[in-house]
Backbone atoms as SQL, in Angstrom:
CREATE TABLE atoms (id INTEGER PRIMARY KEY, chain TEXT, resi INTEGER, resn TEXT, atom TEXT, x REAL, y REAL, z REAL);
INSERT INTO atoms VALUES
  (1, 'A', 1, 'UNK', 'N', -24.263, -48.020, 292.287),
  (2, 'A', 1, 'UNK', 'CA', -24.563, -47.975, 293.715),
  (3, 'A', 1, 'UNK', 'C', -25.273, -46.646, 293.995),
  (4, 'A', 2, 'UNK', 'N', -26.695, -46.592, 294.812),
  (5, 'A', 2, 'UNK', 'CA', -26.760, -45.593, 294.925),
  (6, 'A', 2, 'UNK', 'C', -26.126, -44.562, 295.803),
  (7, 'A', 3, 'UNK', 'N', -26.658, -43.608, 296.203),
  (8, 'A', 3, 'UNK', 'CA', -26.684, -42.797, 297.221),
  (9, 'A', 3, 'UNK', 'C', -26.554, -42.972, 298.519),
  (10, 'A', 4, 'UNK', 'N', -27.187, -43.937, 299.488),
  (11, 'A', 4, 'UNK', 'CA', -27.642, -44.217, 300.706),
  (12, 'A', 4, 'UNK', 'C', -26.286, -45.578, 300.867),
  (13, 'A', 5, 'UNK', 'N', -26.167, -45.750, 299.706),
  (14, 'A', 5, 'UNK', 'CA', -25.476, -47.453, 300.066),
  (15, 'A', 5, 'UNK', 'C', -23.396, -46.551, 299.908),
  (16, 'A', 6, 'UNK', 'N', -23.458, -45.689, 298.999),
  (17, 'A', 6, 'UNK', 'CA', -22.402, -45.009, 298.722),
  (18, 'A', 6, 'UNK', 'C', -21.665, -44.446, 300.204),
  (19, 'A', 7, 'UNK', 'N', -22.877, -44.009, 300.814),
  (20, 'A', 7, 'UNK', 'CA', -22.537, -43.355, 301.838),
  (21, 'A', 7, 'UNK', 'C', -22.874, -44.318, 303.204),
  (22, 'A', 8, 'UNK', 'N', -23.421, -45.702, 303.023),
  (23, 'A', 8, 'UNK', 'CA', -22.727, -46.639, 303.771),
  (24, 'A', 8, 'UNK', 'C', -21.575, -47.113, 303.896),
  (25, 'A', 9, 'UNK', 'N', -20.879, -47.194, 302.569),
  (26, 'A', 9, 'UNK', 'CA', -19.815, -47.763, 302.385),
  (27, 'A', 9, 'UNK', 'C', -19.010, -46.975, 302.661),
  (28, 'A', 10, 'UNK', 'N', -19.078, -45.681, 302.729),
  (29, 'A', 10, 'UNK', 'CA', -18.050, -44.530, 303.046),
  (30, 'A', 10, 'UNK', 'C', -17.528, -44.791, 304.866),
  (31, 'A', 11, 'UNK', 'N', -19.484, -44.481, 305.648),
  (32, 'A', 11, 'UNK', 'CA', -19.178, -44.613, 306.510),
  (33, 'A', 11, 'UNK', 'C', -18.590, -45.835, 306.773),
  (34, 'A', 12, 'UNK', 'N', -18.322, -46.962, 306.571),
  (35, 'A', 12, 'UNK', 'CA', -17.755, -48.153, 307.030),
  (36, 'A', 12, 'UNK', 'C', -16.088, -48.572, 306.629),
  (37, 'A', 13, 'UNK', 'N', -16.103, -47.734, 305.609),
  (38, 'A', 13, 'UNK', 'CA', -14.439, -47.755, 305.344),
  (39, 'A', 13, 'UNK', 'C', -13.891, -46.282, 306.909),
  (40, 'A', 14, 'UNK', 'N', -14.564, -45.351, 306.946),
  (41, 'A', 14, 'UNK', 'CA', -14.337, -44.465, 308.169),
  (42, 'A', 14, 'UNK', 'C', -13.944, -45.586, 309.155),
  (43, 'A', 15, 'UNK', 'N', -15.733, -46.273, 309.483),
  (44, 'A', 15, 'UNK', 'CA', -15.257, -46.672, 310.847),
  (45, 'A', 15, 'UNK', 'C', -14.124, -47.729, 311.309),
  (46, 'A', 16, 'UNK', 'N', -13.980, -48.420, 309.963),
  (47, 'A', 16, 'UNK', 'CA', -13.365, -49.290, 310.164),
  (48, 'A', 16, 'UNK', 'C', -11.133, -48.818, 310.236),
  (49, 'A', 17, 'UNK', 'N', -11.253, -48.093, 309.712),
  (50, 'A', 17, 'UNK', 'CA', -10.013, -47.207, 309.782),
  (51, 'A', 17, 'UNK', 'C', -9.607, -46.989, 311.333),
  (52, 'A', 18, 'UNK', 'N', -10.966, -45.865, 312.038),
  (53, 'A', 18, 'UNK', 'CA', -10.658, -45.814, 313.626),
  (54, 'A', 18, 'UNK', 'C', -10.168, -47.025, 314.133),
  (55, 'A', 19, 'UNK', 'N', -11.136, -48.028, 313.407),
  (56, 'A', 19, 'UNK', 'CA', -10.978, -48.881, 315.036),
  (57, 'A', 19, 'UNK', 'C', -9.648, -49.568, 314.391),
  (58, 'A', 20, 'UNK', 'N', -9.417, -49.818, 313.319),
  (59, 'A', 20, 'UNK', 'CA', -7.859, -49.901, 313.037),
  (60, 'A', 20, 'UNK', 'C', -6.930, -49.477, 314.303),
  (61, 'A', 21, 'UNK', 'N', -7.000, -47.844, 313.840),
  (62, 'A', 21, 'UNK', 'CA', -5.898, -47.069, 314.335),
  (63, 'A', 21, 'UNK', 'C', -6.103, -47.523, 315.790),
  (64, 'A', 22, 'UNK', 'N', -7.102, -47.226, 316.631),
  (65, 'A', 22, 'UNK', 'CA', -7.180, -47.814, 317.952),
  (66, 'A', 22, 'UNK', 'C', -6.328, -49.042, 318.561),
  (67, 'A', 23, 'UNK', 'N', -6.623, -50.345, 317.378),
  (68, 'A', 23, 'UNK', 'CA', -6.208, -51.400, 318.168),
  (69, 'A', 23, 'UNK', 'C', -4.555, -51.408, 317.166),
  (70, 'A', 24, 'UNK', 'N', -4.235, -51.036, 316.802),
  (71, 'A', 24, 'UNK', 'CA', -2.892, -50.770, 316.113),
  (72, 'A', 24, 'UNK', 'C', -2.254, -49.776, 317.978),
  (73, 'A', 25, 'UNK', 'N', -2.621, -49.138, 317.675),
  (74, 'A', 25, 'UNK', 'CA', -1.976, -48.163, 319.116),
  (75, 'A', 25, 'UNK', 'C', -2.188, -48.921, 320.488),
  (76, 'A', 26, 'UNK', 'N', -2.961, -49.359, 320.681),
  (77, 'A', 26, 'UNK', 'CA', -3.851, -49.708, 321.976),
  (78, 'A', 26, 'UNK', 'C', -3.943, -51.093, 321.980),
  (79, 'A', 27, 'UNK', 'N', -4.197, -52.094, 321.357),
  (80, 'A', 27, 'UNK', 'CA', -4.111, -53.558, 321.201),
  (81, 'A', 27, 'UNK', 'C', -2.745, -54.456, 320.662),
  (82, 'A', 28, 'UNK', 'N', -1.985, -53.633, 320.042),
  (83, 'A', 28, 'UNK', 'CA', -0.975, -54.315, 319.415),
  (84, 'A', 28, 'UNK', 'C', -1.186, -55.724, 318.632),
  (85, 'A', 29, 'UNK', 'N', -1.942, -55.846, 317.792),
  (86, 'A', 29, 'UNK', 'CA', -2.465, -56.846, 316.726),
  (87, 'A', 29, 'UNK', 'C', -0.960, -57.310, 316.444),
  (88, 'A', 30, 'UNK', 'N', -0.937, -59.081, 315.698),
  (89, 'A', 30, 'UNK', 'CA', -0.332, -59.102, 314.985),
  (90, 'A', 30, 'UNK', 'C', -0.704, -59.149, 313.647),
  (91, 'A', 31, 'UNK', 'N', -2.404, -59.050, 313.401),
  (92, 'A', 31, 'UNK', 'CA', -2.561, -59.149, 312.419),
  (93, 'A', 31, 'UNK', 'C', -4.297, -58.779, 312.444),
  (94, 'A', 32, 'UNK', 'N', -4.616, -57.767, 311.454),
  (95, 'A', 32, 'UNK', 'CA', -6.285, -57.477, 311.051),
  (96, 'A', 32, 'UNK', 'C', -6.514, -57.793, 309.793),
  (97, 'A', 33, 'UNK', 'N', -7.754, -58.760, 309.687),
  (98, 'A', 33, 'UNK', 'CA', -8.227, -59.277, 308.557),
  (99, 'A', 33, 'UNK', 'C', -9.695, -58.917, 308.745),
  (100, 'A', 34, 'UNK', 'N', -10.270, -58.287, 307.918),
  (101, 'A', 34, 'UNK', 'CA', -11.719, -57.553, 307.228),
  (102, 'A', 34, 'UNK', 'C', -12.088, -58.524, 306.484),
  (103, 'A', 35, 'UNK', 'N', -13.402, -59.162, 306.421),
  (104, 'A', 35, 'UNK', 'CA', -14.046, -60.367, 305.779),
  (105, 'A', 35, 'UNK', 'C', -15.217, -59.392, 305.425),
  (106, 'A', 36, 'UNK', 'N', -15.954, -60.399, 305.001),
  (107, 'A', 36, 'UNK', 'CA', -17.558, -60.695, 304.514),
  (108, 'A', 36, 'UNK', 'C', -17.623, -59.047, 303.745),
  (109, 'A', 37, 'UNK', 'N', -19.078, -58.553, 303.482),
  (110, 'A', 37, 'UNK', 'CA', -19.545, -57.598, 302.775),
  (111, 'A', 37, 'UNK', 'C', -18.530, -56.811, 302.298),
  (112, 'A', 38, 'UNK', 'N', -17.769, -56.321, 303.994),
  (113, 'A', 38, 'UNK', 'CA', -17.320, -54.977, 303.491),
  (114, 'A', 38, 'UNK', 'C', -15.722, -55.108, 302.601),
  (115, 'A', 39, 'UNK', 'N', -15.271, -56.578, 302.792),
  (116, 'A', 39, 'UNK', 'CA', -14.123, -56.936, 302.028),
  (117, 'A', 39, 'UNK', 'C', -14.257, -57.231, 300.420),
  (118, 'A', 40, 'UNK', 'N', -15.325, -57.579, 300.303),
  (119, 'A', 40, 'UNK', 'CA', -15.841, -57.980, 299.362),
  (120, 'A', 40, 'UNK', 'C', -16.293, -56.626, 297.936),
  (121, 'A', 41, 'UNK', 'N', -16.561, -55.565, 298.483),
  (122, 'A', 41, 'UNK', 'CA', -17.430, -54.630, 298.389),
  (123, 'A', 41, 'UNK', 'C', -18.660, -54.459, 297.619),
  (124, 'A', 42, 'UNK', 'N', -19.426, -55.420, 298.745),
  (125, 'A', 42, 'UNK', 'CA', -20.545, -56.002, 298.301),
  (126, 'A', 42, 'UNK', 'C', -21.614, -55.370, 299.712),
  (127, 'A', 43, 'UNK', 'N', -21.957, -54.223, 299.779),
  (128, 'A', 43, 'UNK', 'CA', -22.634, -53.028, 300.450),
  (129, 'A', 43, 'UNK', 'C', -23.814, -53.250, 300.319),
  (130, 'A', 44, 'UNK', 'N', -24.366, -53.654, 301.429),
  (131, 'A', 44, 'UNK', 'CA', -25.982, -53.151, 301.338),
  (132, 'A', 44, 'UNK', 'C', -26.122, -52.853, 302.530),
  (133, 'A', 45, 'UNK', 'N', -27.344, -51.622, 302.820),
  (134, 'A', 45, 'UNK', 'CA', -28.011, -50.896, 303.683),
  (135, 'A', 45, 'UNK', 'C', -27.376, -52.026, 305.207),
  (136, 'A', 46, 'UNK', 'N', -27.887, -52.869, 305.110),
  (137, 'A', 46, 'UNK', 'CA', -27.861, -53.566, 306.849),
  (138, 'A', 46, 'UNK', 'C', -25.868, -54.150, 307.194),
  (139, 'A', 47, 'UNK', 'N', -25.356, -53.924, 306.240),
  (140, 'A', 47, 'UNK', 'CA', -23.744, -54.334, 306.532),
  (141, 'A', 47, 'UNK', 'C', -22.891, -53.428, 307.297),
  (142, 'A', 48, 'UNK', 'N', -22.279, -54.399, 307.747),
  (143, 'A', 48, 'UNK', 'CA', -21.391, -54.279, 309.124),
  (144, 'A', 48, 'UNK', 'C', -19.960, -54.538, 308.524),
  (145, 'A', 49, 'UNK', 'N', -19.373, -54.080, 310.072),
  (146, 'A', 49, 'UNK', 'CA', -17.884, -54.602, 309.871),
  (147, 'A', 49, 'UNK', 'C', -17.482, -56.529, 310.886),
  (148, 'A', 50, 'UNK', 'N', -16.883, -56.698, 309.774),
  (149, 'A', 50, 'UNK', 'CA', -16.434, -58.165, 310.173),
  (150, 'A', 50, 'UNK', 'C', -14.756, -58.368, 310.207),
  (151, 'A', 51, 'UNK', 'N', -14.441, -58.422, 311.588),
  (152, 'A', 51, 'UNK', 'CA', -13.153, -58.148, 311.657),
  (153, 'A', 51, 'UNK', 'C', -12.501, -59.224, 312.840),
  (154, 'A', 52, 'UNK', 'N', -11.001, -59.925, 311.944),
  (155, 'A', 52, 'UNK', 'CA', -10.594, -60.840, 312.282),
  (156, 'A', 52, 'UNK', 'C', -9.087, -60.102, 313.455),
  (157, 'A', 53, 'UNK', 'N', -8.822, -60.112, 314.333),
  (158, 'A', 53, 'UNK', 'CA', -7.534, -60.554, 315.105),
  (159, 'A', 53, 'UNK', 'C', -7.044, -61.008, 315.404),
  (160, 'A', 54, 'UNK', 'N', -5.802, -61.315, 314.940),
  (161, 'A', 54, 'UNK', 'CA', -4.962, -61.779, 315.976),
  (162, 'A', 54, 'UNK', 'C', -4.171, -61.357, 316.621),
  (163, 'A', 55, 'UNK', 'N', -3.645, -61.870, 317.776),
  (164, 'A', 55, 'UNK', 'CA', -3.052, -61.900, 318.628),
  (165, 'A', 55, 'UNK', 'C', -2.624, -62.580, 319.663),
  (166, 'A', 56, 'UNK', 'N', -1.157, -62.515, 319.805),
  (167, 'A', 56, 'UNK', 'CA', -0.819, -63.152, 320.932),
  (168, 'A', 56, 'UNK', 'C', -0.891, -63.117, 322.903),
  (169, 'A', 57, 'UNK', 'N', -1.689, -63.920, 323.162),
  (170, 'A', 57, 'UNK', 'CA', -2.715, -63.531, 324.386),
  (171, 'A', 57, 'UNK', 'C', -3.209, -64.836, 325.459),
  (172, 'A', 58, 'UNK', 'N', -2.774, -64.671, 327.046),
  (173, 'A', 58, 'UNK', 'CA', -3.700, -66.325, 327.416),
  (174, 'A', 58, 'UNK', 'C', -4.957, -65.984, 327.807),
  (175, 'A', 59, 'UNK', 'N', -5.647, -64.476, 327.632),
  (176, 'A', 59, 'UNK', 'CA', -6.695, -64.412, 327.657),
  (177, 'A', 59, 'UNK', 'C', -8.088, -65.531, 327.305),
  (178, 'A', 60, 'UNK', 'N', -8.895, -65.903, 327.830),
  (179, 'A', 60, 'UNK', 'CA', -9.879, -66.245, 327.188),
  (180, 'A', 60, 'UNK', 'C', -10.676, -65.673, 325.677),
  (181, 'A', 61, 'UNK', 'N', -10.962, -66.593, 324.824),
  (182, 'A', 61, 'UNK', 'CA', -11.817, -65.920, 323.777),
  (183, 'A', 61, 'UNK', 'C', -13.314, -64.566, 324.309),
  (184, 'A', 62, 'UNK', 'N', -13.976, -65.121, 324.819),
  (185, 'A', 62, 'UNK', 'CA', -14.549, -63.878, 325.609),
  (186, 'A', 62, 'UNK', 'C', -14.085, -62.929, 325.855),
  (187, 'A', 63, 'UNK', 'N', -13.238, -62.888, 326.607),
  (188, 'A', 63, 'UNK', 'CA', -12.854, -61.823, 327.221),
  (189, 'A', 63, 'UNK', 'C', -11.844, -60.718, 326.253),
  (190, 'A', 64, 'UNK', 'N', -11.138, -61.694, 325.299),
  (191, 'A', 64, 'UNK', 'CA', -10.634, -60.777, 324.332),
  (192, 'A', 64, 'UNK', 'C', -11.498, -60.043, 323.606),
  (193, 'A', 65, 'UNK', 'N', -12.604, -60.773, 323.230),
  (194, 'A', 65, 'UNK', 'CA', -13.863, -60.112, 322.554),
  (195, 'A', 65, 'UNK', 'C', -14.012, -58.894, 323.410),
  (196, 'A', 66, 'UNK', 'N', -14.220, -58.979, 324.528),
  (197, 'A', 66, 'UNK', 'CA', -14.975, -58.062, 324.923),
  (198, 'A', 66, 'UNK', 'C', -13.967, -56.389, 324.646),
  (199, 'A', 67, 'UNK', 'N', -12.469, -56.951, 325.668),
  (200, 'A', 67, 'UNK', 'CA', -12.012, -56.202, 325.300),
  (201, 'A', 67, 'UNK', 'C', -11.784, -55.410, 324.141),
  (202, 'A', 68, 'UNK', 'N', -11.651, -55.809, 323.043),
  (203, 'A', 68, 'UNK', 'CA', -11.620, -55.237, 321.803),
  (204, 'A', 68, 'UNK', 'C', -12.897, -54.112, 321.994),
  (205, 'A', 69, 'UNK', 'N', -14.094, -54.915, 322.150),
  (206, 'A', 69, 'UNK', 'CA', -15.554, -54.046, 322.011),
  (207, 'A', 69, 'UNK', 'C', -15.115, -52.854, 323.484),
  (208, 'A', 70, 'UNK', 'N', -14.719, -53.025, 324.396),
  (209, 'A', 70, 'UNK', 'CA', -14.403, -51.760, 325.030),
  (210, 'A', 70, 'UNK', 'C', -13.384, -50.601, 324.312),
  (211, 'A', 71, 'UNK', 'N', -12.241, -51.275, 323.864),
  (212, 'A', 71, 'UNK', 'CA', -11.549, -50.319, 323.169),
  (213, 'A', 71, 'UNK', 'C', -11.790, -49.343, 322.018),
  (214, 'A', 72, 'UNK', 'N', -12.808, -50.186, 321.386),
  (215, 'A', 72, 'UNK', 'CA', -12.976, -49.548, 319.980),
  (216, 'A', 72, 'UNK', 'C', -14.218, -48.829, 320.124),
  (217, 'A', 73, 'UNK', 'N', -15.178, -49.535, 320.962),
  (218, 'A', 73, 'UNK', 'CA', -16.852, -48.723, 321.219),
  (219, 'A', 73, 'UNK', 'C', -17.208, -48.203, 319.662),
  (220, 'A', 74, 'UNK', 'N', -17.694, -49.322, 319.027),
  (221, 'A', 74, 'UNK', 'CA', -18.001, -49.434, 317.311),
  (222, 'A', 74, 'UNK', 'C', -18.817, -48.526, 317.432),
  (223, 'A', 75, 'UNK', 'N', -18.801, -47.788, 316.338),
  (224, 'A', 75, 'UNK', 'CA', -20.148, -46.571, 315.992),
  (225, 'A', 75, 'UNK', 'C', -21.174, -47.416, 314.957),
  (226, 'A', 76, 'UNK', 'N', -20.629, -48.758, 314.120),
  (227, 'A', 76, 'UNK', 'CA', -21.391, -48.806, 313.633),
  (228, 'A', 76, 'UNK', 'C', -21.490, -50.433, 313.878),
  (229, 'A', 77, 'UNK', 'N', -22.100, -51.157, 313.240),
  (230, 'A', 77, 'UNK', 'CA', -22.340, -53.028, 313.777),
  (231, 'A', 77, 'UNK', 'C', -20.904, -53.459, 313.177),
  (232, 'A', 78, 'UNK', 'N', -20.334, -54.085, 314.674),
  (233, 'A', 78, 'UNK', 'CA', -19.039, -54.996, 314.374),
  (234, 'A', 78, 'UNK', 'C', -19.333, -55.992, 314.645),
  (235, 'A', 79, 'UNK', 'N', -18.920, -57.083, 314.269),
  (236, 'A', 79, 'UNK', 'CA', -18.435, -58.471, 314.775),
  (237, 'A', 79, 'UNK', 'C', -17.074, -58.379, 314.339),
  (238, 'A', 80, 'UNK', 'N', -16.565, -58.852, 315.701),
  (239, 'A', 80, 'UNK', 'CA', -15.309, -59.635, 315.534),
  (240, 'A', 80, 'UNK', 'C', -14.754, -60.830, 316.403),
  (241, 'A', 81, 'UNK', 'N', -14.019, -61.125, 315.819),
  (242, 'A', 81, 'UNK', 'CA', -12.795, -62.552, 316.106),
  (243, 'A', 81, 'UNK', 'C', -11.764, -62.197, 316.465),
  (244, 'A', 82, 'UNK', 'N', -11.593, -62.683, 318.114),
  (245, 'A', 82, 'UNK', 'CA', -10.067, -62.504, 317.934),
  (246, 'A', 82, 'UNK', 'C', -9.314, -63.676, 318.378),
  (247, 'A', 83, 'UNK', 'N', -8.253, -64.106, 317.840),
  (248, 'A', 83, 'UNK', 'CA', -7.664, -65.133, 317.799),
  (249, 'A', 83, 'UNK', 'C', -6.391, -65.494, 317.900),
  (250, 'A', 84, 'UNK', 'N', -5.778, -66.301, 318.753),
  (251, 'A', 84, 'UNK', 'CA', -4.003, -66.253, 318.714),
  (252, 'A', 84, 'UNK', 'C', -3.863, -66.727, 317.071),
  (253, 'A', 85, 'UNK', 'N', -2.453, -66.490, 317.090),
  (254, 'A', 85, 'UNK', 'CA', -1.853, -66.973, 316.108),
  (255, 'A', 85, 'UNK', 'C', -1.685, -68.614, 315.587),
  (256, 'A', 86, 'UNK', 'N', -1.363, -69.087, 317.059),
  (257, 'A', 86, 'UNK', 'CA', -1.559, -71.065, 316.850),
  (258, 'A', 86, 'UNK', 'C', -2.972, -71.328, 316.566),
  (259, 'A', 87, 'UNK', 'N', -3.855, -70.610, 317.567),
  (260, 'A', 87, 'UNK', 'CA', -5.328, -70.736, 317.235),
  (261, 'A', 87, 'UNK', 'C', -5.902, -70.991, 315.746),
  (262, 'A', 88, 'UNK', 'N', -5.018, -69.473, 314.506),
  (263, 'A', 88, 'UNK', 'CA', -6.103, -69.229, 313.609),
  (264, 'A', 88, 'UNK', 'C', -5.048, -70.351, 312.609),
  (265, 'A', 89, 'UNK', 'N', -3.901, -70.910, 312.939),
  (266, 'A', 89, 'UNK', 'CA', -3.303, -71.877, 312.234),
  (267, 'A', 89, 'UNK', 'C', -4.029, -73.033, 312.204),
  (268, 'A', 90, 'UNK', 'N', -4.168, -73.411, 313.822),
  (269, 'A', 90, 'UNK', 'CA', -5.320, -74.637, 313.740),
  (270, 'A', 90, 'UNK', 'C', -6.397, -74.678, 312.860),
  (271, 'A', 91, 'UNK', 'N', -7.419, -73.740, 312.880),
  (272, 'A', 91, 'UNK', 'CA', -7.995, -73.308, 312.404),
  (273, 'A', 91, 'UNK', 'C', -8.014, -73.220, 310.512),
  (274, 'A', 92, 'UNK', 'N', -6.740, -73.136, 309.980),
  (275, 'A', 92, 'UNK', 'CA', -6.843, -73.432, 308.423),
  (276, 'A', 92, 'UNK', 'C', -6.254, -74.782, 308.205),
  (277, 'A', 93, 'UNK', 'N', -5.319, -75.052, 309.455),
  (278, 'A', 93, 'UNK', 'CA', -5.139, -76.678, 309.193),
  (279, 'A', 93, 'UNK', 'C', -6.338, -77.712, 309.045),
  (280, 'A', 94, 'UNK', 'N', -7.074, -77.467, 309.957),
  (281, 'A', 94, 'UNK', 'CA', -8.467, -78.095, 310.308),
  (282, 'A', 94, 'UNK', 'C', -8.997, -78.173, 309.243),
  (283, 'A', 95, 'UNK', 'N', -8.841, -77.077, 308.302),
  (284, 'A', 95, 'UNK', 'CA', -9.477, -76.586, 307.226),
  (285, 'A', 95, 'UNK', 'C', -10.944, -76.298, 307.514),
  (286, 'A', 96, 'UNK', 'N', -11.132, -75.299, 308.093),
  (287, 'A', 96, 'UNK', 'CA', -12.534, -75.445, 308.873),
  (288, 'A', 96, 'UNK', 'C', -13.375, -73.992, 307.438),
  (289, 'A', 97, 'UNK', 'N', -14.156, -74.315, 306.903),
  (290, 'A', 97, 'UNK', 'CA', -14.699, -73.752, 305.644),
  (291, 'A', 97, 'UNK', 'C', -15.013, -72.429, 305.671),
  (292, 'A', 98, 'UNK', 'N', -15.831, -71.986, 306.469),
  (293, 'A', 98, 'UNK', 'CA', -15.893, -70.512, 307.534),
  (294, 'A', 98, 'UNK', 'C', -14.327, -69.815, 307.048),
  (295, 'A', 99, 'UNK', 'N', -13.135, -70.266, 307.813),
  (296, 'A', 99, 'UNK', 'CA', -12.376, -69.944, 308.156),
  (297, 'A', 99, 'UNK', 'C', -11.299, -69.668, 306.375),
  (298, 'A', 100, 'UNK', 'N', -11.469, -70.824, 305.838),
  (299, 'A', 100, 'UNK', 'CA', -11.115, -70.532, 304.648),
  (300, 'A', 100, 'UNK', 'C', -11.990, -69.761, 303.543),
  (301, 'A', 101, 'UNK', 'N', -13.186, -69.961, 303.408),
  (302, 'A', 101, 'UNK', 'CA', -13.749, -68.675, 302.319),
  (303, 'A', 101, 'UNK', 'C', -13.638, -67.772, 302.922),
  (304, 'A', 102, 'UNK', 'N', -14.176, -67.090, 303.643),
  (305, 'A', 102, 'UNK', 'CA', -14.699, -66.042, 304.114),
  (306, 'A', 102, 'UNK', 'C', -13.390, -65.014, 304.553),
  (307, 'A', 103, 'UNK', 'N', -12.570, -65.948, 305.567),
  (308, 'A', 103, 'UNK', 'CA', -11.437, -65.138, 306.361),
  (309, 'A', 103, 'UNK', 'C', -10.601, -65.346, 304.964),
  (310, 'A', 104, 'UNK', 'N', -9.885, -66.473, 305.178),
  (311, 'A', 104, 'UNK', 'CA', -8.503, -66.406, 304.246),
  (312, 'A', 104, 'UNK', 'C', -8.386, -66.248, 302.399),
  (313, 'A', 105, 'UNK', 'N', -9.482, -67.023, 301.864),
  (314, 'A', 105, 'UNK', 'CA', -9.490, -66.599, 300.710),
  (315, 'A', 105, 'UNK', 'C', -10.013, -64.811, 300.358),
  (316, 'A', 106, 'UNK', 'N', -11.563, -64.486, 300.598),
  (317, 'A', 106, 'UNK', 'CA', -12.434, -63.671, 300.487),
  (318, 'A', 106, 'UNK', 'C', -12.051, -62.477, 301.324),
  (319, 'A', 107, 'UNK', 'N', -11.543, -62.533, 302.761),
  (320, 'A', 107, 'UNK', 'CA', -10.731, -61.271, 303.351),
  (321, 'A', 107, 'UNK', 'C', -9.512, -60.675, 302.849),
  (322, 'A', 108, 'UNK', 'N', -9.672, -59.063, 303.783),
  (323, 'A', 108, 'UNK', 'CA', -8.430, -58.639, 303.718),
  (324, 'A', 108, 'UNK', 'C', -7.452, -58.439, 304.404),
  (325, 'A', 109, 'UNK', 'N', -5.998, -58.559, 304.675),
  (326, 'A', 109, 'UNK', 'CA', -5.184, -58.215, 305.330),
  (327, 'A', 109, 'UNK', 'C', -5.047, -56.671, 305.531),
  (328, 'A', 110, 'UNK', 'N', -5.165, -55.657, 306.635),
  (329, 'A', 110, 'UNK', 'CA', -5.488, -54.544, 306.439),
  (330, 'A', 110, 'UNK', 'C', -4.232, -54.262, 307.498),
  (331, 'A', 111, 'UNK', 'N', -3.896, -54.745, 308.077),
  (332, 'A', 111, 'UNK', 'CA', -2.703, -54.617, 308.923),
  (333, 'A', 111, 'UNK', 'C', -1.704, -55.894, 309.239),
  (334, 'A', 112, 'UNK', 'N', -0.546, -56.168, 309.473),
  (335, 'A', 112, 'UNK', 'CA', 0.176, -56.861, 309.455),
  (336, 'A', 112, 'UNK', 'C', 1.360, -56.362, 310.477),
  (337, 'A', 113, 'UNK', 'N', 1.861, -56.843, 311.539),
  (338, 'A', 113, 'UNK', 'CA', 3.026, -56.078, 311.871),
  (339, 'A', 113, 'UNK', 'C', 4.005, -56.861, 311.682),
  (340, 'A', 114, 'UNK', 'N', 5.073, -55.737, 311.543),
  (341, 'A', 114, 'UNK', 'CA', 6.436, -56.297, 310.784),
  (342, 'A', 114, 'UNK', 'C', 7.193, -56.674, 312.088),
  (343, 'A', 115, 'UNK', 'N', 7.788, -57.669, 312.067),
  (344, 'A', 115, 'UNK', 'CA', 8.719, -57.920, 313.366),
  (345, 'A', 115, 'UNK', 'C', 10.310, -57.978, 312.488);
């Protein structure tokens, strides 16, 4: 890996830590899952963070989105998902393919809270 991509990947394990700690303090997750590139660690110049939530919420999907993107104010390109818990069940029941490579096989669990 060179140089430029070394120190992508640096910065993106950084940013992705903050916005951890943020929604760990400030969101109360029950759960963060890191997908695609940066789970993978498969780094190139244009990669982002891809980050799964859940949580328990009757918020709208929008609006949880958004919130998250207010809380964390990404320094670098995020996408994320956030999702109740029945939601992301449906969701592997369905067996919806997205949801199984990418999130559940190919991601990581980077937080979990213990109840």
């Amino acid at each position: 890996m060179d140089s430029a991509l070394e120190q992508r990947g640096c910065r993106l394990e950084q940013e992705l830590a903050r916005i951890s700690e943020i929604l760990i303090r400030e969101y109360h997750p029950d759960k963060l899952i890191v997908f695609g590139s940066a789970a993978q660690g498969e780094i190139h110049a244009w990669s982002d963070l891809d980050l799964v939530v859940i949580k328990q919420t009757d918020k709208p999907l929008l609006e949880r989105i958004e919130e998250v993107f207010r809380l964390v104010r990404p320094k670098v390109g995020l996408d994320v998902l956030v999702y109740t818990p029945e939601e992301m069940e449906s969701l592997v029941d369905e067996r919806r393919a997205f949801v199984l490579d990418e999130i559940i096989y190919k991601g990581a669990v980077t937080y979990e809270h213990r109840k």
